[in-house]
Structure formats: structure tokens, C-alpha cells
C-alpha positions as a Markdown table, in Angstrom:
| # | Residue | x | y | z |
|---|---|---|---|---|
| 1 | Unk | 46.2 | 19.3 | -35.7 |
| 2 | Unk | 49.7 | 20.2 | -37.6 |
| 3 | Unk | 52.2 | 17.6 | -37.6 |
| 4 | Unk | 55.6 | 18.4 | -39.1 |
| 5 | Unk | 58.4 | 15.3 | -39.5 |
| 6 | Unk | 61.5 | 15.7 | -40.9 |
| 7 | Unk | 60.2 | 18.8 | -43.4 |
| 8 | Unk | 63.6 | 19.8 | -45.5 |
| 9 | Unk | 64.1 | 22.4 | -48.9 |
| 10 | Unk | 66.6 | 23.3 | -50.5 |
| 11 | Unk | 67.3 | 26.0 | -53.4 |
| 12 | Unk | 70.3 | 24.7 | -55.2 |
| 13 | Unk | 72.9 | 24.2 | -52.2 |
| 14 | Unk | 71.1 | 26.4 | -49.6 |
| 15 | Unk | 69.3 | 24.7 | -47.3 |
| 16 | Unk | 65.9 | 26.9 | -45.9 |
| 17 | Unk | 64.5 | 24.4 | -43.7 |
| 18 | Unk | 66.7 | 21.4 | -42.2 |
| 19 | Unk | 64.5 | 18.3 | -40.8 |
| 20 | Unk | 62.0 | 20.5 | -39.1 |
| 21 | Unk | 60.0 | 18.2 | -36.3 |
| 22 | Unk | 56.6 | 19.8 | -35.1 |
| 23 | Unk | 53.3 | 18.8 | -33.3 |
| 24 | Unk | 51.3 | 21.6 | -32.6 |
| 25 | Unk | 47.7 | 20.6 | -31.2 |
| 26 | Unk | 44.2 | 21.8 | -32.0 |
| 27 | Unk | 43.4 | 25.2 | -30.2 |
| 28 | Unk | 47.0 | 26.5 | -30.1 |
| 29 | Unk | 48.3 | 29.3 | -31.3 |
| 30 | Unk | 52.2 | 28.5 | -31.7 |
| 31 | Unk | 54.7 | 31.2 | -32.5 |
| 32 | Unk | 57.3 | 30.2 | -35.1 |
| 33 | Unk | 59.9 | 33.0 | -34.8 |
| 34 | Unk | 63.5 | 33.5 | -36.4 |
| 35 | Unk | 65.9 | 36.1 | -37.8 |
| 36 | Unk | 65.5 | 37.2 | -41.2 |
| 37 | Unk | 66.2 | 34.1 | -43.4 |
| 38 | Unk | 65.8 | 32.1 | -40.9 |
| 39 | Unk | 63.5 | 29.4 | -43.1 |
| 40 | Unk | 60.2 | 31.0 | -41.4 |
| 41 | Unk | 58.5 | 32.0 | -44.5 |
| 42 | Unk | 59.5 | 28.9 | -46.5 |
| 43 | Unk | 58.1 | 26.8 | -43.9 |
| 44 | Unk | 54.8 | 28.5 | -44.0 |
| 45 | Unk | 54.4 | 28.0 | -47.6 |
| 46 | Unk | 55.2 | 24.7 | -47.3 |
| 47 | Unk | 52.4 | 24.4 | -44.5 |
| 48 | Unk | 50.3 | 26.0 | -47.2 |
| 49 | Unk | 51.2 | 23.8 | -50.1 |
| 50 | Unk | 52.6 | 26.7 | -51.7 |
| 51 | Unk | 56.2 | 25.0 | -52.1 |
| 52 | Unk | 56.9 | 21.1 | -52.0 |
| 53 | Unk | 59.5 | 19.9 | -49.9 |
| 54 | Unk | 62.6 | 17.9 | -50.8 |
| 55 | Unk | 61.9 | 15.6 | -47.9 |
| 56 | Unk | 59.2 | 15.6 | -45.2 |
| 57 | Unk | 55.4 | 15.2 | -44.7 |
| 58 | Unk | 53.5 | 17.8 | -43.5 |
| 59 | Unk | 50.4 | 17.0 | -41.9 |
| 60 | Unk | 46.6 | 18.7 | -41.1 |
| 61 | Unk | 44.0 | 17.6 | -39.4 |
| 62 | Unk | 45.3 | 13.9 | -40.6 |
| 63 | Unk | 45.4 | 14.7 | -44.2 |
| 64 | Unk | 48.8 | 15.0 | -45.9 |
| 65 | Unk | 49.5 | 18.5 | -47.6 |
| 66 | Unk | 51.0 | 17.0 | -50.9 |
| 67 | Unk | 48.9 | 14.1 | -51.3 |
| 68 | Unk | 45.4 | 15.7 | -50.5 |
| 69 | Unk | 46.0 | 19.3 | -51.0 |
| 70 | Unk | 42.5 | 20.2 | -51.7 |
| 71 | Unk | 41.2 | 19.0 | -48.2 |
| 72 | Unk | 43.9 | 20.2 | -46.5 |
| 73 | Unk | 43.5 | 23.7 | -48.1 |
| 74 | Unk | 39.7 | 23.4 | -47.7 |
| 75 | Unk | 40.6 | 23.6 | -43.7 |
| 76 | Unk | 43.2 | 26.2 | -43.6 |
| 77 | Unk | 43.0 | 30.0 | -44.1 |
| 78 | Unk | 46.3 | 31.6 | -45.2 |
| 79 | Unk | 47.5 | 35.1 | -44.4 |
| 80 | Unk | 50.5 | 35.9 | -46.2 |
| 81 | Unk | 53.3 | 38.6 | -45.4 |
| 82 | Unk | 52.2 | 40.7 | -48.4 |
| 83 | Unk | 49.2 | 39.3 | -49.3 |
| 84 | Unk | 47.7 | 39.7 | -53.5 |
| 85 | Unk | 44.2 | 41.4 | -54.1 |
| 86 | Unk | 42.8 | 41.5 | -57.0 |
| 87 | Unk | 43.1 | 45.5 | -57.2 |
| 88 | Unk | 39.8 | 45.7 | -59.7 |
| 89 | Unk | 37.7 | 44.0 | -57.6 |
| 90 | Unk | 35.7 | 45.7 | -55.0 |
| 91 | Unk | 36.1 | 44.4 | -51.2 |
| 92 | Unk | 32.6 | 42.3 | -51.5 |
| 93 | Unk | 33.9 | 40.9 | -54.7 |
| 94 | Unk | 36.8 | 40.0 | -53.6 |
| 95 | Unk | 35.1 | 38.5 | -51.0 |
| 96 | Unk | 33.1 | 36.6 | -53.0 |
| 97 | Unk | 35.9 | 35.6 | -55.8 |
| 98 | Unk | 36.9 | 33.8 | -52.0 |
| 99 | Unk | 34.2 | 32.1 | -50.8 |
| 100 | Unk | 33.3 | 30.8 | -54.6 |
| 101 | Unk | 37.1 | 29.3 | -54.6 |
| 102 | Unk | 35.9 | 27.5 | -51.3 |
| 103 | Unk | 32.7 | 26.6 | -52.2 |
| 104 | Unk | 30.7 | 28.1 | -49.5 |
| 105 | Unk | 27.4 | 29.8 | -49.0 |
| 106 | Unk | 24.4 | 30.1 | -47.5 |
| 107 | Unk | 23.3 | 32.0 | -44.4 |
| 108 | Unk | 25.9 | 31.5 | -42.4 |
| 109 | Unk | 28.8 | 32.5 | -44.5 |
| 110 | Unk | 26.7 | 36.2 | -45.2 |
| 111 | Unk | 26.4 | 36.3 | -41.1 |
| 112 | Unk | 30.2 | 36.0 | -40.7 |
| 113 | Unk | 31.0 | 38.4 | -43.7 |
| 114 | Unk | 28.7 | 41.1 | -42.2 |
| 115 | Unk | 30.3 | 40.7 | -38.5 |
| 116 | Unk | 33.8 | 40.4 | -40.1 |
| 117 | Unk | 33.6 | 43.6 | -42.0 |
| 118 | Unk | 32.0 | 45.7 | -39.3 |
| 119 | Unk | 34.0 | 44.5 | -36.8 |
| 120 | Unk | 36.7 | 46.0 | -39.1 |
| 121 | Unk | 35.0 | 48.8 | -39.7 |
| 122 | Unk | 35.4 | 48.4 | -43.8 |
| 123 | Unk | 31.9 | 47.8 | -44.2 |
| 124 | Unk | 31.2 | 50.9 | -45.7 |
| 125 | Unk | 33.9 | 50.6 | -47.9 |
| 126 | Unk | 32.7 | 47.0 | -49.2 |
| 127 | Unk | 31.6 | 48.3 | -53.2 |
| 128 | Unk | 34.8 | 50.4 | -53.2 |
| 129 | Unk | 37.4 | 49.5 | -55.4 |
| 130 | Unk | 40.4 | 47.7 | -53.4 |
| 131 | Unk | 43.2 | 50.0 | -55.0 |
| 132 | Unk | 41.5 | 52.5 | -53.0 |
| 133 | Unk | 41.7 | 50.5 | -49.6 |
| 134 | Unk | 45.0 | 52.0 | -47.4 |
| 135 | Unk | 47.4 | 49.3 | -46.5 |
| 136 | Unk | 45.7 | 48.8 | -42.8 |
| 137 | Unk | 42.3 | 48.2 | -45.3 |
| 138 | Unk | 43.8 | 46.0 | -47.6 |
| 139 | Unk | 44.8 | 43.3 | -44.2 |
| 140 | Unk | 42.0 | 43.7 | -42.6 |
| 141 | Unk | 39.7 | 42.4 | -46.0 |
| 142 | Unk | 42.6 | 39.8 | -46.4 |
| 143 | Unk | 42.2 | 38.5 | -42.7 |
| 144 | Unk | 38.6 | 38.6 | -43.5 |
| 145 | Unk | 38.7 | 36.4 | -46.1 |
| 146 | Unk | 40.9 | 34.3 | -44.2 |
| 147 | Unk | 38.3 | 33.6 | -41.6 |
| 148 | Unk | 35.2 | 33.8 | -44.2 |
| 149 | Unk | 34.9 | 30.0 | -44.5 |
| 150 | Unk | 35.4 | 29.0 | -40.8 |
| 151 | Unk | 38.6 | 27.7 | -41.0 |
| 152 | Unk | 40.0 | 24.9 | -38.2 |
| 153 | Unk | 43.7 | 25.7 | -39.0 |
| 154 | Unk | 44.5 | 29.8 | -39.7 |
| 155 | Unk | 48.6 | 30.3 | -40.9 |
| 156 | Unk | 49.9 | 33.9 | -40.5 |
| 157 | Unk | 52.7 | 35.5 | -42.1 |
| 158 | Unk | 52.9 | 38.6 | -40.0 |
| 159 | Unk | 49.5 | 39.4 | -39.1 |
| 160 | Unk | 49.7 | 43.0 | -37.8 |
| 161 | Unk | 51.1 | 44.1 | -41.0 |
| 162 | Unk | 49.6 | 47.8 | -41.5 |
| 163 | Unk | 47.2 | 47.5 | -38.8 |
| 164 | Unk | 46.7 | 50.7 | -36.4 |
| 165 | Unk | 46.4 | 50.0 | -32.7 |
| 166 | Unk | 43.0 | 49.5 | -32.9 |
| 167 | Unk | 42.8 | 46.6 | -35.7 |
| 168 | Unk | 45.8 | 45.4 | -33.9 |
| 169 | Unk | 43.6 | 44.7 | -30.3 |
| 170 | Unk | 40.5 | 43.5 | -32.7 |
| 171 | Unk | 42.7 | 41.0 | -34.4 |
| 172 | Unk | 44.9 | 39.9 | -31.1 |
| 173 | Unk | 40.7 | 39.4 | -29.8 |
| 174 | Unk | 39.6 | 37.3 | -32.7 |
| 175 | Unk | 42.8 | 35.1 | -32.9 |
| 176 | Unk | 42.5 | 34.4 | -29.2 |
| 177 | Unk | 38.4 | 33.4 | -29.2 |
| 178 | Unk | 39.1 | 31.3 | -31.9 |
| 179 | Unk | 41.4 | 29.6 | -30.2 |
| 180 | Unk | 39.1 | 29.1 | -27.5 |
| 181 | Unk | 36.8 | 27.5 | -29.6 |
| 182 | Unk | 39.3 | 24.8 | -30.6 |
| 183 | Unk | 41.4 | 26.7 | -34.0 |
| 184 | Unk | 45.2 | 25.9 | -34.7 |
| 185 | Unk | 46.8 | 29.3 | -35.5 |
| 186 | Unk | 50.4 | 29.1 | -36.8 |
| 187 | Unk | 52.0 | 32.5 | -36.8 |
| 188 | Unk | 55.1 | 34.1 | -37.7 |
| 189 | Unk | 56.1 | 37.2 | -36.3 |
| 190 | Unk | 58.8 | 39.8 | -35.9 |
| 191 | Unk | 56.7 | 41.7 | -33.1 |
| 192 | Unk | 58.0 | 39.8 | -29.5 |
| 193 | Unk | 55.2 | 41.4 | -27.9 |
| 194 | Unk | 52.7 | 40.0 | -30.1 |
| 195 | Unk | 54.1 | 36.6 | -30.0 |
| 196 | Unk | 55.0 | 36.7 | -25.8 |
| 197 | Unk | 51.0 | 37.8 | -25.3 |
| 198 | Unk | 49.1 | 35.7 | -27.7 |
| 199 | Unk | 51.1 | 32.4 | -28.0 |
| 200 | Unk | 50.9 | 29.3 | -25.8 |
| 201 | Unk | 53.9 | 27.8 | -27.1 |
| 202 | Unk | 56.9 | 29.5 | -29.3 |
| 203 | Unk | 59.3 | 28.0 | -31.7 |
| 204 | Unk | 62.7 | 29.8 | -32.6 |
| 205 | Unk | 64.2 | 28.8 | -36.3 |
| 206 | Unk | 67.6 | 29.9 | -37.0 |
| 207 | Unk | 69.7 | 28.9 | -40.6 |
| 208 | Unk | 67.1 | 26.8 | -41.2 |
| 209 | Unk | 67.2 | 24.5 | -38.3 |
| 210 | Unk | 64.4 | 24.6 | -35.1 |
| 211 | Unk | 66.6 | 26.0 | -32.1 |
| 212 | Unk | 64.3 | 26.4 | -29.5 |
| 213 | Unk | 61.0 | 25.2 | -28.4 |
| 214 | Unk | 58.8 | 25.7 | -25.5 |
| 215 | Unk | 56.6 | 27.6 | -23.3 |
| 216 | Unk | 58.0 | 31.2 | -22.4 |
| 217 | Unk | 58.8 | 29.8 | -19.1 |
| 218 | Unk | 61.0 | 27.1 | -20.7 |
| 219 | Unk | 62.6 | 29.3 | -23.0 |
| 220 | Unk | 64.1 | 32.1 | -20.2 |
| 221 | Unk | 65.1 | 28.1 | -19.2 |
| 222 | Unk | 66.8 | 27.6 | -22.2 |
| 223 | Unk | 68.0 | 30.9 | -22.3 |
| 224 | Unk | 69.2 | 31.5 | -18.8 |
| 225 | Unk | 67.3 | 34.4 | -18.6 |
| 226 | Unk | 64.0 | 35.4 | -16.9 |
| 227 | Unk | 63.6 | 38.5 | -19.1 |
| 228 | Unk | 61.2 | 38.9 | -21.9 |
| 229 | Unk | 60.8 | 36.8 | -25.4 |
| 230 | Unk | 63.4 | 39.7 | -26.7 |
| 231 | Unk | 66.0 | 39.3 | -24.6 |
| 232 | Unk | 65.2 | 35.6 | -25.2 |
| 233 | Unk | 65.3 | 35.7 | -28.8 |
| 234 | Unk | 68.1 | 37.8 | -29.1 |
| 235 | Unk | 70.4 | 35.1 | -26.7 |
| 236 | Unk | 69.3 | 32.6 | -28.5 |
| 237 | Unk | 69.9 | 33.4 | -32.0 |
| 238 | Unk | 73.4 | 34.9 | -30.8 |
| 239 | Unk | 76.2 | 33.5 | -33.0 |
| 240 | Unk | 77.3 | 31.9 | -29.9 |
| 241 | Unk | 74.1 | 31.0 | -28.0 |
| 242 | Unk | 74.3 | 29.8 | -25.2 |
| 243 | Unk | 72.0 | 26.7 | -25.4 |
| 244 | Unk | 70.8 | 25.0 | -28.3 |
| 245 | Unk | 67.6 | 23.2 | -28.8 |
| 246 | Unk | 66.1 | 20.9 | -26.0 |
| 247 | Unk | 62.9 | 19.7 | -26.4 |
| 248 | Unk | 60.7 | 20.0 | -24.0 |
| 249 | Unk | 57.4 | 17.4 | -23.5 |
């Protein structure tokens, strides 16, 4: 569903993300983790066609992200680190500033918006101003309109931003059905316990460059280690780790 090959940028002389390699099939969610400034956000917006690379293609669902950014962007729903919200708009006209950008409708789309925001429990905040929403609010309507248009590809810049434990187990719920039901979830994380419980497969970028890849099983492999993903992590982002990158089929 996401193919990645060779996927380089550059600022001036500072290289963010150095001939990144990726295949990451429909239904998975896949954990792209890394120390800060590791390249994790700059690959996600260029997943998102938010940036253009210097050199690379990034693929989804067969459609190249430069070249046919419209269909690509019609199948992906984006939730950033600190996401925007138009603070004058009420939640349901946010929500429906969203779904007009997507061009959806109809019964279906009002079904998901009403389970979405109960679920959530913001659905008697939905004609309430959004500078009145508390941060935990505010990710909760953005995750919403994420999902709104049924995407087949969700990418997440920390997704349990602000969330109390409760929106934290109803979102780790949602992102795993959907995965059952055959949607790609791309998601970047600081929190190891998020990533170790939710994600089939887990890639570790470091100075820009993919380090580590696998299952958690492979990566106490690669790590020497049958700890948790921290212990992992934190051996192999060490300035001197002890293994490198080995790919793993």
C-alpha cells in the first residue's frame, strides 16, 4: 500500500532523510520511530505531499504522491503532531469545512460523524466554538476528521498527543479494527508502549538514515536484547550501537 524507494531531502547541507527504502503492506500498522531529529517528521510530510523530495518516489495505493497528489491525498487521512483548527469554526463546521475539501457526503459520511463524535464523547460539544475545545478535545475532532472520509491509508504524527487514558484506549481500539479491516496506518511515536502494543512491524530512523527494521522479535535480534522496544531503541540509537540495519524479509 506505501512504497518508499530511495526518498532523500535535504535543507541546504543537512540531510533529513538519506535513501529511505520502505514497503509497508495494506492492513499494517508500521511504527516509524527515531530520536528527536531523526528525519521522522520530514518523512511523514513527504508521505503527505506536504514537502517534495530531492530524490525518491513515494508511493500509495499505486499512485505516485508528486505526480497525482490529489488521488493520493483523496486516500490518506493525516494527523499531524500539532495539528491547525480553524479556531472560529465550531467542531461540526470544522467537520464539514473537511468533508467539503474531500468531496463526500451522503448518508454514510453523517453515520460515521455521529459514531466518531460519540465515541469521543465531543458530541455535545459539536456547535461549540473550537478555541473552547481543551487540548485532549481539539485531537480527538482532528482524528475525527482524519477518519471522516474512510480513508485506506491513515499517517500519524504522534497520535496520543493530549489524550487522557481513556481517549488513549478508544483510539489504540479504532486504529487496531481498522487495521483489521484492511487500513495502512503509518505512525510515529515517542511512546515505546504505544508503538511495542499496536504495531506489526517497527522502523527505527536515526540522522536521517533507516537503522533498523523488523518485527519486535527481530529487533531484540538486532539488538541483542530480549527486553522491551525501550531498551531496544535506546541500544540501537546508541552512538555506538551495536548493530546496524539488516533487513529482514
Amino acid at each position: 500500500m506505501i512504497n518508499i524507494k530511495n526518498l532523500t531531502k535535504c535543507y541546504g547541507n543537512i540531510t533529513a532523510v538519506s535513501s529511505l527504502n520502505l514497503h509497508i503492506a495494506a492492513g499494517e500498522c508500521f511504527g516509524f520511530l527515531g530520536p528527536n531529529g531523526a528525519g521522522k517528521t520530514t518523512t511523514i510530510k513527504l508521505l503527505s505531499g506536504l514537502l517534495k523530495p530531492n530524490e525518491g518516489v513515494v508511493e500509495i495505493g499505486g499512485y505516485d504522491v508528486q505526480k497525482e497528489p490529489r488521488k493520493v491525498k483523496g486516500m490518506i487521512g493525516y494527523i499531524p503532531d500539532k495539528p491547525f483548527i480553524y479556531e472560529k469554526l465550531t467542531g461540526g463546521e470544522f467537520l464539514n469545512f473537511i468533508t467539503d475539501l474531500y468531496g463526500v457526503d451522503g448518508a454514510s459520511v453523517s453515520q460515521k460523524r455521529e459514531e466518531l463524535l460519540n465515541l469521543f464523547g465531543i458530541k455535545d460539544f459539536e456547535h461549540e466554538l473550537v478555541e473552547s475545545y481543551s487540548h485532549g478535545m481539539r485531537q480527538k475532532l482532528v482524528i475525527t476528521a482524519a477518519l471522516i472520509h474512510n480513508p485506506r491509508v491513515i499517517i500519524i504524527d504522534e497520535p496520543m498527543v493530549g489524550l487522557d487514558p481513556k481517549g488513549m484506549r478508544q483510539v489504540k481500539e479504532i486504529f487496531k479494527e481498522l487495521t483489521k479491516n484492511g487500513i495502512t496506518i503509518f505512525m510515529s511515536t515517542h511512546t515505546m508502549s504505544i508503538a511495542q502494543e499496536m504495531c506489526h512491524r517497527i522502523g527505527i530512523i536515526n540522522k536521517g538514515r533507516l537503522i533498523a527494521l523488523g518485527t519486535m522479535d527481530e529487533l531484540r535480534k538486532q539488538a541483542k536484547l530480549s527486553s522491551g522496544l525501550e531498551d531496544v531503541f535506546l541500544q540501537l540509537t546508541s552512538e555506538n550501537p551495536t548493530l546496524i540495519y539488516n533487513s529482514f524479509s
